[in-house]
N, C-alpha and C positions, 0 to 999 in steps of 0.2 A: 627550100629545104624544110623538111615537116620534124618537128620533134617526135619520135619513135617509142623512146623510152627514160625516166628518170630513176636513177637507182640511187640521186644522196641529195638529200635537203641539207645544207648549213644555216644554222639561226641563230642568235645572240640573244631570244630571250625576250622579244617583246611578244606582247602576251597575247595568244590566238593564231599567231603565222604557223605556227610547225601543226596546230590542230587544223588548219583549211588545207595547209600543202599535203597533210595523211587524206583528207579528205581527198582529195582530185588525184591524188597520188600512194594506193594505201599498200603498196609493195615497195615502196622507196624506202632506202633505209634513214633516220635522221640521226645528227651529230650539231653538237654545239660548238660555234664557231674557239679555236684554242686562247686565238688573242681574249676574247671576253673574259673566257676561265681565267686566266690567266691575273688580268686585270680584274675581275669579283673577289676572284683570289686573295689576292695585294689588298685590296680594302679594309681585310676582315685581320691582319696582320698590322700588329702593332708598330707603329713607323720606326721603334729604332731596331728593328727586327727584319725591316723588308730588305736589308742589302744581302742581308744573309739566305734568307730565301729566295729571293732573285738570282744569286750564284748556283745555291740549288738547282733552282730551273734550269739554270742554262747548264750545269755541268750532269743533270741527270741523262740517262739513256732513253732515248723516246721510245 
């Protein structure tokens, strides 16, 4: 079985991959993987603050 077509890159963000995959692939669309967002997210969020945010997440509408 031959690969035909790629239409979605997923990345996380290390640095160069989604710049080589446009290259071999420059009509695919790219997206960064959610769990990462997710968790860069969380980082940047004051730890007595993440429960509240986390509920957030989970009770917003995707």
């Amino acid at each position: 079985m031959k690969l035909k077509e790629v239409l979605l890159g997923v990345f996380d963000g290390l640095p160069g991959l989604e710049e080589a995959f446009k290259s071999v692939y420059p009509k695919a669309d790219v997206q960064h993987c959610v769990i990462h967002k997710v968790r860069n997210t969380l980082n940047r969020v004051r730890a007595k603050d993440r429960n509240e945010v986390v509920e957030d997440l989970i009770c917003s509408p995707s």
